[in-house]
PyMOL Python script that loads the backbone (N, CA, C, O; Angstrom):
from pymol import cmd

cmd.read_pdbstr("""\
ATOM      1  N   UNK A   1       7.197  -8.360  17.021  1.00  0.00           N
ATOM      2  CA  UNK A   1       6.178  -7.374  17.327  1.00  0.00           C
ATOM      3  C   UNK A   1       5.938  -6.523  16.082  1.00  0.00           C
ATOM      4  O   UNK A   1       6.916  -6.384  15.348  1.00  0.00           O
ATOM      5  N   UNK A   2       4.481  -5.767  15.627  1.00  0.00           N
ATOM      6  CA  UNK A   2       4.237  -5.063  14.726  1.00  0.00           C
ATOM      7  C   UNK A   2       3.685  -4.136  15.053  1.00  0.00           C
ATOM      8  O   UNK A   2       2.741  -4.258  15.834  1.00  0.00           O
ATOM      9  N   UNK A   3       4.136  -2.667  14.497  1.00  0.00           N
ATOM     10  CA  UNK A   3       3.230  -1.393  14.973  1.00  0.00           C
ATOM     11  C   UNK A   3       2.903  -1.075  13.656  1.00  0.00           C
ATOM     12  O   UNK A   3       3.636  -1.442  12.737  1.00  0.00           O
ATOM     13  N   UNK A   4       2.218  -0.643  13.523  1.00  0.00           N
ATOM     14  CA  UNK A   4       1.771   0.580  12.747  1.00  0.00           C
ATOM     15  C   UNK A   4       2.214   1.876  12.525  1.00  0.00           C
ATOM     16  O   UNK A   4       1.450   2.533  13.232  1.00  0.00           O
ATOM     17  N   UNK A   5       3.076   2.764  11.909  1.00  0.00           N
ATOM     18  CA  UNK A   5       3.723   3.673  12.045  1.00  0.00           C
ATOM     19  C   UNK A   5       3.532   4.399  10.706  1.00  0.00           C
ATOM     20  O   UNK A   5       2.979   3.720   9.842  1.00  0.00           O
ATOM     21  N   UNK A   6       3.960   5.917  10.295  1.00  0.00           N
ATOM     22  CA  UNK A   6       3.801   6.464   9.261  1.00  0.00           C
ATOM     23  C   UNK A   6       5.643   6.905   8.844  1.00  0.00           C
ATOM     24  O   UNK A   6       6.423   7.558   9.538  1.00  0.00           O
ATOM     25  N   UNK A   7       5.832   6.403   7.779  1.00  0.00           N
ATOM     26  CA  UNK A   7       6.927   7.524   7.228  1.00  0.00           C
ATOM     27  C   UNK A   7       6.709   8.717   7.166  1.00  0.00           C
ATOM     28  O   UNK A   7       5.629   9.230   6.875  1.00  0.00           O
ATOM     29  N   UNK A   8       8.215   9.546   7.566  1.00  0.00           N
ATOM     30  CA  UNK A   8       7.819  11.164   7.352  1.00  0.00           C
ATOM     31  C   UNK A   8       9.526  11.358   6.573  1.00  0.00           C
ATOM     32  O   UNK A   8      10.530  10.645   6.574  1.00  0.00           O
ATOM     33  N   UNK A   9       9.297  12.259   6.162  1.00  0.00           N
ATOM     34  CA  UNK A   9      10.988  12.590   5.241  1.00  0.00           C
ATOM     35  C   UNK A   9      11.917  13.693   6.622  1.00  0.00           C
ATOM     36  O   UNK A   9      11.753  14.768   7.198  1.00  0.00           O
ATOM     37  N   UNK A  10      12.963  12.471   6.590  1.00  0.00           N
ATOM     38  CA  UNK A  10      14.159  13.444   6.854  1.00  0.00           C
ATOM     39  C   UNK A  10      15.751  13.663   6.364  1.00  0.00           C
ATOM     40  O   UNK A  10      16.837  13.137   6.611  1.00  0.00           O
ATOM     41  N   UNK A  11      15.161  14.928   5.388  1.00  0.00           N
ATOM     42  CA  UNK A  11      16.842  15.521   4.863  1.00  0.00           C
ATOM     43  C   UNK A  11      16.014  14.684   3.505  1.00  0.00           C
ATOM     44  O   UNK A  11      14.798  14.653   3.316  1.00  0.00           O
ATOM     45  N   UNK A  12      17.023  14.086   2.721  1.00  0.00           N
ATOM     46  CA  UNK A  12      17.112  13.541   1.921  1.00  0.00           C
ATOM     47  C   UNK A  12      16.386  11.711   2.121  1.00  0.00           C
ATOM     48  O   UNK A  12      16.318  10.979   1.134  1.00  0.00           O
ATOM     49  N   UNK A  13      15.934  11.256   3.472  1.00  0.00           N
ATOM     50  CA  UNK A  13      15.793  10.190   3.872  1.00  0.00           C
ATOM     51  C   UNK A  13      14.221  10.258   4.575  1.00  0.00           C
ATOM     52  O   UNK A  13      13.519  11.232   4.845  1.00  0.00           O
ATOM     53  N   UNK A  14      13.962   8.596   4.769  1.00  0.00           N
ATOM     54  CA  UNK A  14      12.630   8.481   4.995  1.00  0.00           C
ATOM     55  C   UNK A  14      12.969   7.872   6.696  1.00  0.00           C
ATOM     56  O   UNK A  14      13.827   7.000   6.824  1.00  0.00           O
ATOM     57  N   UNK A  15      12.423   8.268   7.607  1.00  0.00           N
ATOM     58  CA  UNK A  15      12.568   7.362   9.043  1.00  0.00           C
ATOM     59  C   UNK A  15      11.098   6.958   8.779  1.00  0.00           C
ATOM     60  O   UNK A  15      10.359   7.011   7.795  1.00  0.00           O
ATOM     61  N   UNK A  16      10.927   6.368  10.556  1.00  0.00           N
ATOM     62  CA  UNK A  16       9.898   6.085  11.449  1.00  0.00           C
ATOM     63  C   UNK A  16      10.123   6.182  12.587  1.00  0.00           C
ATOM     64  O   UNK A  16      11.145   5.870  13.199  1.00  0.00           O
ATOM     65  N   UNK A  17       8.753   6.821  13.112  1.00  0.00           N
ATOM     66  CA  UNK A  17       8.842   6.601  14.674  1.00  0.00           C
ATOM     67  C   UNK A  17       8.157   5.621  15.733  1.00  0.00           C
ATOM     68  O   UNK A  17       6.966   5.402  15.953  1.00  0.00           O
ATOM     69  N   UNK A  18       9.065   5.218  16.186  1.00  0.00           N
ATOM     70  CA  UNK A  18       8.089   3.679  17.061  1.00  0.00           C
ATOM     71  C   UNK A  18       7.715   4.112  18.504  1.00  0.00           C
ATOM     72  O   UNK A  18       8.578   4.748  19.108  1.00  0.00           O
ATOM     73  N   UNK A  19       6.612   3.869  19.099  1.00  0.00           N
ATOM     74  CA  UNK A  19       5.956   4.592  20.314  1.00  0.00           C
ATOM     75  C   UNK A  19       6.781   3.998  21.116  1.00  0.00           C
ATOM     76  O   UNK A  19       7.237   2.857  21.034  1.00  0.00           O
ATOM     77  N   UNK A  20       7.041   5.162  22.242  1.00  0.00           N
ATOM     78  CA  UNK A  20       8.049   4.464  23.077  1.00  0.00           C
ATOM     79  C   UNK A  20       7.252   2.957  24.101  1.00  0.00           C
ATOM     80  O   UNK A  20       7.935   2.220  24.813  1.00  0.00           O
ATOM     81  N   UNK A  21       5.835   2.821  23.928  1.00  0.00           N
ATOM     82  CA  UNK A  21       5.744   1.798  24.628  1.00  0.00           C
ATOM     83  C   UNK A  21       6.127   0.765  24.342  1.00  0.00           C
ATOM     84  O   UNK A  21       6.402  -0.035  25.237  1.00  0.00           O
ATOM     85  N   UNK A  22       6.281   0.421  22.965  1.00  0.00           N
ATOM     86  CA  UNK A  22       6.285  -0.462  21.930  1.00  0.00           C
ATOM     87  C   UNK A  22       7.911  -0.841  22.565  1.00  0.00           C
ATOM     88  O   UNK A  22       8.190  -1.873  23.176  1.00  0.00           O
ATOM     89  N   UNK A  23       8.811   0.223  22.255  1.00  0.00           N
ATOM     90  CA  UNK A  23      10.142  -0.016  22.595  1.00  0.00           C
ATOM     91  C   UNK A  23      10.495  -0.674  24.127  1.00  0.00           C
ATOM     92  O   UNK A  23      11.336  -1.547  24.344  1.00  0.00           O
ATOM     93  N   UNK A  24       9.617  -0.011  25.126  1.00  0.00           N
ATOM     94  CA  UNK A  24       9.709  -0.502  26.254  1.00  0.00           C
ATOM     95  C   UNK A  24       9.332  -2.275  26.468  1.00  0.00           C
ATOM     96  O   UNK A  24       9.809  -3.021  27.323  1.00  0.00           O
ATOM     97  N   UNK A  25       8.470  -2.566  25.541  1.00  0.00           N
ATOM     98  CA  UNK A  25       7.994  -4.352  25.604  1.00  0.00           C
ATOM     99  C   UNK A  25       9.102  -4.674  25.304  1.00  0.00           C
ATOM    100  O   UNK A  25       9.309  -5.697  25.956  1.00  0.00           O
ATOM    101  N   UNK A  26      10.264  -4.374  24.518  1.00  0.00           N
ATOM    102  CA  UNK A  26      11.375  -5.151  23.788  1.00  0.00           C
ATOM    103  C   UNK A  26      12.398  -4.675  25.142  1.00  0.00           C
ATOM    104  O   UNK A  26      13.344  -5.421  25.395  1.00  0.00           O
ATOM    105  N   UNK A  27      12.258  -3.837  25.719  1.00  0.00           N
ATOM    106  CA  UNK A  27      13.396  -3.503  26.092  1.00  0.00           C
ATOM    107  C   UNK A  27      14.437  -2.966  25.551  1.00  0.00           C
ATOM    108  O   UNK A  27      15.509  -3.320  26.041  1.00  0.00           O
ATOM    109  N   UNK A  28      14.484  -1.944  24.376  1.00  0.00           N
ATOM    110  CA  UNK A  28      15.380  -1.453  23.680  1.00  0.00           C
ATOM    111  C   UNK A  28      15.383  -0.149  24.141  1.00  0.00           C
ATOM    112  O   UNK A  28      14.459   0.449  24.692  1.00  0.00           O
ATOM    113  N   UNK A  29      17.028   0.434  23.745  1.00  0.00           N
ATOM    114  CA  UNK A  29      17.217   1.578  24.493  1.00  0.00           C
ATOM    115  C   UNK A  29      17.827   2.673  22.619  1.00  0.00           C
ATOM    116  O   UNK A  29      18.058   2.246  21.488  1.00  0.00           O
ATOM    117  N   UNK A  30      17.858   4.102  23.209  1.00  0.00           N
ATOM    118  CA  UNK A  30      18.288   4.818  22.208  1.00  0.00           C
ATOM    119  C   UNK A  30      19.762   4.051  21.690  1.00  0.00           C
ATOM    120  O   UNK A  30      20.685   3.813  22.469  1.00  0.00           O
ATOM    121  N   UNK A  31      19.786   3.701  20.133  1.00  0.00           N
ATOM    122  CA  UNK A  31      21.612   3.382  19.600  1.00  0.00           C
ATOM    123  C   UNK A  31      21.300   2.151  19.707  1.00  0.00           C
ATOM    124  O   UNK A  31      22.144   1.557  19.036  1.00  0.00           O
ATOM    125  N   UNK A  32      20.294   1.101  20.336  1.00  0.00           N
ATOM    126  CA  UNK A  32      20.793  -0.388  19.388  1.00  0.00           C
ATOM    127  C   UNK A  32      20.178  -0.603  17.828  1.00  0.00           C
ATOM    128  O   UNK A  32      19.262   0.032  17.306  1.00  0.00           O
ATOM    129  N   UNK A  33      20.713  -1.340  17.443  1.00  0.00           N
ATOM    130  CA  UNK A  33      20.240  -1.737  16.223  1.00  0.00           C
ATOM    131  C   UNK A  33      18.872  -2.689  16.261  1.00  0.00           C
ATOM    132  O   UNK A  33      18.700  -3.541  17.132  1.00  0.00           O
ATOM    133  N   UNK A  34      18.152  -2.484  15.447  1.00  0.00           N
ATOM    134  CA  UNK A  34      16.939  -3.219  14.885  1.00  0.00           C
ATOM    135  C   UNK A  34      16.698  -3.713  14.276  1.00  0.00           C
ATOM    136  O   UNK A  34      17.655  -3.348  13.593  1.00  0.00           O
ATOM    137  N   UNK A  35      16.021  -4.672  13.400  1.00  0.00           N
ATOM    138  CA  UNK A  35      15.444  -5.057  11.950  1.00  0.00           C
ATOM    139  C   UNK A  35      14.272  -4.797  12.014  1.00  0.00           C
ATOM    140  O   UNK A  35      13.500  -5.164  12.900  1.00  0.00           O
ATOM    141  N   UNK A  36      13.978  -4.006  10.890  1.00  0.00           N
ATOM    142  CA  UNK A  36      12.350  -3.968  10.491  1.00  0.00           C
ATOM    143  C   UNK A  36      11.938  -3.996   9.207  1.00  0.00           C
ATOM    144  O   UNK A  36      12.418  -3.281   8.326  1.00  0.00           O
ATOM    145  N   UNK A  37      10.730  -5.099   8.993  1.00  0.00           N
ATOM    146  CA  UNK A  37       9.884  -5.493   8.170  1.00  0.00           C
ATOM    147  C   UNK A  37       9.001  -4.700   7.850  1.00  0.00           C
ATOM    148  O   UNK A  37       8.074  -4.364   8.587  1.00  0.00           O
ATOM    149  N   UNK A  38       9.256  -4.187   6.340  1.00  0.00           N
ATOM    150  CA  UNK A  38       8.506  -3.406   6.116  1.00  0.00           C
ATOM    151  C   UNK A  38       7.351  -3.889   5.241  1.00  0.00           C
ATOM    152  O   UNK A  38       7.637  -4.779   4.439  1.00  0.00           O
ATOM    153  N   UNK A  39       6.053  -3.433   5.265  1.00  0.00           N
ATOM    154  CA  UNK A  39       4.870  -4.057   4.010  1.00  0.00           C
ATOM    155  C   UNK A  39       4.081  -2.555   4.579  1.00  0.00           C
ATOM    156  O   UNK A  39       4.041  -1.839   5.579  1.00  0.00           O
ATOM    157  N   UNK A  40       3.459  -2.658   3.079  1.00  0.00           N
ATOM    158  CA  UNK A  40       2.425  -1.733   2.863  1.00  0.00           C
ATOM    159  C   UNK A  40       0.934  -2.204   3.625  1.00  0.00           C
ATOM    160  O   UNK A  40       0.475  -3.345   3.664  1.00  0.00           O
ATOM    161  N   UNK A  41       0.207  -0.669   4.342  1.00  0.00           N
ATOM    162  CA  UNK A  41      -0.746  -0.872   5.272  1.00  0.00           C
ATOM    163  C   UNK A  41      -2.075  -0.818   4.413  1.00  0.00           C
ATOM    164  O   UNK A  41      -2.518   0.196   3.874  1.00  0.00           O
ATOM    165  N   UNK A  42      -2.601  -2.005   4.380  1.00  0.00           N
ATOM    166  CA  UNK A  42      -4.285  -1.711   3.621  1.00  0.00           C
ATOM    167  C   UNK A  42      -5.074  -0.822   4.366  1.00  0.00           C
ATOM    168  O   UNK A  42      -5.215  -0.756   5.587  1.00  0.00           O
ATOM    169  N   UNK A  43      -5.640  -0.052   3.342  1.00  0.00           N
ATOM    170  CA  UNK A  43      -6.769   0.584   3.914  1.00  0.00           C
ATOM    171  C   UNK A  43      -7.450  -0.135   4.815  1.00  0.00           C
ATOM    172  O   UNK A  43      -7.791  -1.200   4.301  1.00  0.00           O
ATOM    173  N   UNK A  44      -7.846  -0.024   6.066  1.00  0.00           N
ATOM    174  CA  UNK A  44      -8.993   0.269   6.856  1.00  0.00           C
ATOM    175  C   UNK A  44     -10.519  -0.718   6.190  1.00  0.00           C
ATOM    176  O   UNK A  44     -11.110  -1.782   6.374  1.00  0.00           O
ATOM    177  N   UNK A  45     -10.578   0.688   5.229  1.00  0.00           N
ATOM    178  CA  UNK A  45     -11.990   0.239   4.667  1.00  0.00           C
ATOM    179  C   UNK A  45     -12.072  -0.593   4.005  1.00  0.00           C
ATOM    180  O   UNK A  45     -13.031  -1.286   4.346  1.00  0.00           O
ATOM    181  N   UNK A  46     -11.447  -1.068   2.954  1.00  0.00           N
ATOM    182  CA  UNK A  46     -11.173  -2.413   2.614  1.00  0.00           C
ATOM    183  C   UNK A  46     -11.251  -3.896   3.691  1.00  0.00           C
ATOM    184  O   UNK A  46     -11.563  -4.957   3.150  1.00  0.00           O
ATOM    185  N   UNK A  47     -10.990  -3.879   5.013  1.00  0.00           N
ATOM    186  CA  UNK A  47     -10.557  -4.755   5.349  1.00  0.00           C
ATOM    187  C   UNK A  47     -12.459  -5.157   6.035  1.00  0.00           C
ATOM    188  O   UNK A  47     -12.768  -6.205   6.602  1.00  0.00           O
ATOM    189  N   UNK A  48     -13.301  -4.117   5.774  1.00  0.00           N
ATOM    190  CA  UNK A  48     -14.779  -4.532   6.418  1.00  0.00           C
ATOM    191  C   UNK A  48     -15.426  -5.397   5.436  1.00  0.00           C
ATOM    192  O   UNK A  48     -15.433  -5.471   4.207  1.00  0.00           O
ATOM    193  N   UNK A  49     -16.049  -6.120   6.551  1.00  0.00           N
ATOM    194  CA  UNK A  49     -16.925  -6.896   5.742  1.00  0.00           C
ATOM    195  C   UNK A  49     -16.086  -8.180   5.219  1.00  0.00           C
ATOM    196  O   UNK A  49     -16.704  -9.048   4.603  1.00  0.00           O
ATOM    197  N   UNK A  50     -14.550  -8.340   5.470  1.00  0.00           N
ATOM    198  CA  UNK A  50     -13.759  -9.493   4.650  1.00  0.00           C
ATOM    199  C   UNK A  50     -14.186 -10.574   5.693  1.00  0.00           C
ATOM    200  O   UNK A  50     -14.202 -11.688   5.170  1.00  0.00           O
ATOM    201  N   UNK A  51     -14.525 -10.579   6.974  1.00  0.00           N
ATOM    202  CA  UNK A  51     -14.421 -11.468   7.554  1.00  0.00           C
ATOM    203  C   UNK A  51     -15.943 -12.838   7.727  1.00  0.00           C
ATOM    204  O   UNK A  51     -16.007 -13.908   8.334  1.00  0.00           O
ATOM    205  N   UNK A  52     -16.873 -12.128   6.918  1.00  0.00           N
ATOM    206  CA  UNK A  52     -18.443 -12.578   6.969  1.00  0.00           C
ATOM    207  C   UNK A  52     -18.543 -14.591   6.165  1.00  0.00           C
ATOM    208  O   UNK A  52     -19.062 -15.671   6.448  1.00  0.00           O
ATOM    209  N   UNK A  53     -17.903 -14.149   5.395  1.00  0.00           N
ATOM    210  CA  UNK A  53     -17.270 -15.621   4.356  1.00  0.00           C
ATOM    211  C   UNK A  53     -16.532 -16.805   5.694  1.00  0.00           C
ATOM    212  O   UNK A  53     -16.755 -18.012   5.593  1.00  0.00           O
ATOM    213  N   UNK A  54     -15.774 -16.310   6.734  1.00  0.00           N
ATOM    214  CA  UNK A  54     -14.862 -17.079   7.213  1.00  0.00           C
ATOM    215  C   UNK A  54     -15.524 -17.831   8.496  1.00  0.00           C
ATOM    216  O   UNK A  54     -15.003 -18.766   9.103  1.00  0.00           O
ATOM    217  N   UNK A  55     -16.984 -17.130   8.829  1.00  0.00           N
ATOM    218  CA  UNK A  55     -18.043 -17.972   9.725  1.00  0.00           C
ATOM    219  C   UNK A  55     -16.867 -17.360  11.359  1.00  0.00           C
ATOM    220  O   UNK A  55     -16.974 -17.797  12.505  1.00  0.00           O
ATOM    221  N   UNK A  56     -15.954 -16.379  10.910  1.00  0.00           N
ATOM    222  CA  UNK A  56     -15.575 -16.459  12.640  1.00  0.00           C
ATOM    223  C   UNK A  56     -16.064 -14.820  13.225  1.00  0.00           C
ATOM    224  O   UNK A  56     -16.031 -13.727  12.661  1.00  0.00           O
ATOM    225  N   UNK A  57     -16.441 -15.168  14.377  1.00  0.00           N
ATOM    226  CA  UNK A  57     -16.413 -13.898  15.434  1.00  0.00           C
ATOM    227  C   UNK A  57     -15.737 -12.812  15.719  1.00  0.00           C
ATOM    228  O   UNK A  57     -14.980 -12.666  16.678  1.00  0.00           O
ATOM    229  N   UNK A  58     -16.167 -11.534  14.359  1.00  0.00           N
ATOM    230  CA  UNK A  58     -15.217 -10.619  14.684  1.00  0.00           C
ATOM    231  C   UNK A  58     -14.744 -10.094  16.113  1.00  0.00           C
ATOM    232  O   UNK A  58     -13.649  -9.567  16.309  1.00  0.00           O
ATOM    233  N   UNK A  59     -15.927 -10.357  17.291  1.00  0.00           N
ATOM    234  CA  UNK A  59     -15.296  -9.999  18.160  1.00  0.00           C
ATOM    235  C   UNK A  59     -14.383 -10.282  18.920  1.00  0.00           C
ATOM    236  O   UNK A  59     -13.576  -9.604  19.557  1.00  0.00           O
ATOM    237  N   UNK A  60     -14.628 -11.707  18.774  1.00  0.00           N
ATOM    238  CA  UNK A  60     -13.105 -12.972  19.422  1.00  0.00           C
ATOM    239  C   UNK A  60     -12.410 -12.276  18.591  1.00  0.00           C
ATOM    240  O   UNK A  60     -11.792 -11.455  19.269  1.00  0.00           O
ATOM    241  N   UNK A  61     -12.120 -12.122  17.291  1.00  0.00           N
ATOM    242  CA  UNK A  61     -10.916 -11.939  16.601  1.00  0.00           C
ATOM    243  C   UNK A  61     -10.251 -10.487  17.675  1.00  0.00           C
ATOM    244  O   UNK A  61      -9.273 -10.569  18.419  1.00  0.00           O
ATOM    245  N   UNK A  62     -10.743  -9.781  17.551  1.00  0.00           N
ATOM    246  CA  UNK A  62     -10.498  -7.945  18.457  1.00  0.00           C
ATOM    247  C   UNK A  62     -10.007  -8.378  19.646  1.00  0.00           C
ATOM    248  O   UNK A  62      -8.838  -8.087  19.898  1.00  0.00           O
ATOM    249  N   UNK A  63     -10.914  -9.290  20.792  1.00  0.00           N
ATOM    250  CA  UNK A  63     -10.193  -9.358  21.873  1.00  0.00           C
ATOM    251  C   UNK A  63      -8.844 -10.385  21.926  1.00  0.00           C
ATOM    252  O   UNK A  63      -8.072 -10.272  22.878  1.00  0.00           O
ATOM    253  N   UNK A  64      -8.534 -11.611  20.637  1.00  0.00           N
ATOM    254  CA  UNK A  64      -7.778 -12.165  20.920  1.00  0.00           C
ATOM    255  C   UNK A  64      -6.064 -11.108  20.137  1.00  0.00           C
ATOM    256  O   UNK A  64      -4.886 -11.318  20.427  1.00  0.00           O
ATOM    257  N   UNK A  65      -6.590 -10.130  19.227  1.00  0.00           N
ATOM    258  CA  UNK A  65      -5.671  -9.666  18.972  1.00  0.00           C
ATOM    259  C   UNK A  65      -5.406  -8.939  20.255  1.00  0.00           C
ATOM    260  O   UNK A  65      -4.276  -9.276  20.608  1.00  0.00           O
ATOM    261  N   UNK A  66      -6.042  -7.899  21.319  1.00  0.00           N
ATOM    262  CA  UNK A  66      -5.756  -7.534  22.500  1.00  0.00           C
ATOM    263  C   UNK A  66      -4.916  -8.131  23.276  1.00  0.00           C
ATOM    264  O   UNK A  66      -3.935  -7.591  23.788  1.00  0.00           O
ATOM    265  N   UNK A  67      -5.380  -9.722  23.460  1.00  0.00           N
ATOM    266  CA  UNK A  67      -5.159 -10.169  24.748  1.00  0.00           C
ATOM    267  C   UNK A  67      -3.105 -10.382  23.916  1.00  0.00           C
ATOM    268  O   UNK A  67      -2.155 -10.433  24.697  1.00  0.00           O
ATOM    269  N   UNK A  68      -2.952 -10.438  22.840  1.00  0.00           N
ATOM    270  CA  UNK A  68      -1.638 -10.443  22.248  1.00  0.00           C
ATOM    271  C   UNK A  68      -0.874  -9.359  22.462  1.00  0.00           C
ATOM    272  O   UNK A  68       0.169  -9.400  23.114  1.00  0.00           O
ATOM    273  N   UNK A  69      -1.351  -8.313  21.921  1.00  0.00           N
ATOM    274  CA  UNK A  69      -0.584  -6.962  22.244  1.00  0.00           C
ATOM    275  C   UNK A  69      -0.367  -6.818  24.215  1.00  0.00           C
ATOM    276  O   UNK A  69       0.549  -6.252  24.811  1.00  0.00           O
ATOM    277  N   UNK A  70      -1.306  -7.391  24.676  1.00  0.00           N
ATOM    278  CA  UNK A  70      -0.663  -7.195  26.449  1.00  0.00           C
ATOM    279  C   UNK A  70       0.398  -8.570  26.538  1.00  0.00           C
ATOM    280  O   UNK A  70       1.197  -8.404  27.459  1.00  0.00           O
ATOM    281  N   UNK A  71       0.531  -9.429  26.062  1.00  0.00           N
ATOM    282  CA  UNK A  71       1.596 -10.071  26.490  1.00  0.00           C
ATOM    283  C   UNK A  71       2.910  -9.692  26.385  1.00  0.00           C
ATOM    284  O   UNK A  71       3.798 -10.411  26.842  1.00  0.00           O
TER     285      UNK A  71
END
""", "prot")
cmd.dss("prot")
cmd.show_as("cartoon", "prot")
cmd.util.cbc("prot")
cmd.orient("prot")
């Protein structure tokens, strides 16, 4: 699973916070351990207009990323 999240500084250290719905799909509780993959988030605005070259349906693309996040 992938969220989207922002670093914020704590103490001397960097966390994140993951929405608790997110946690609830996994079933994870406060104190287990995790792995997370971290990569840098492209701008937004950058990402318009990339899809015109690839001949596909941005809107299929939107609802099939949806119909993913509800499974």
């Amino acid at each position: 699973m992938a969220i989207q999240t922002r670093l914020r500084r704590w103490g001397n250290s960097f966390g994140v916070v993951v929405p608790v719905e997110a946690l609830r799909k996994k079933n994870l509780q406060e104190g287990e351990e995790v792995i997370i993959e971290i990569e840098k988030a492209e701008p937004v605005s950058k990402l318009f207009g990339s899809l015109k070259s690839w001949g596909i349906n941005p809107q299929k693309v939107k609802d099939d990323i949806r119909k993913e996040e509800n499974d």
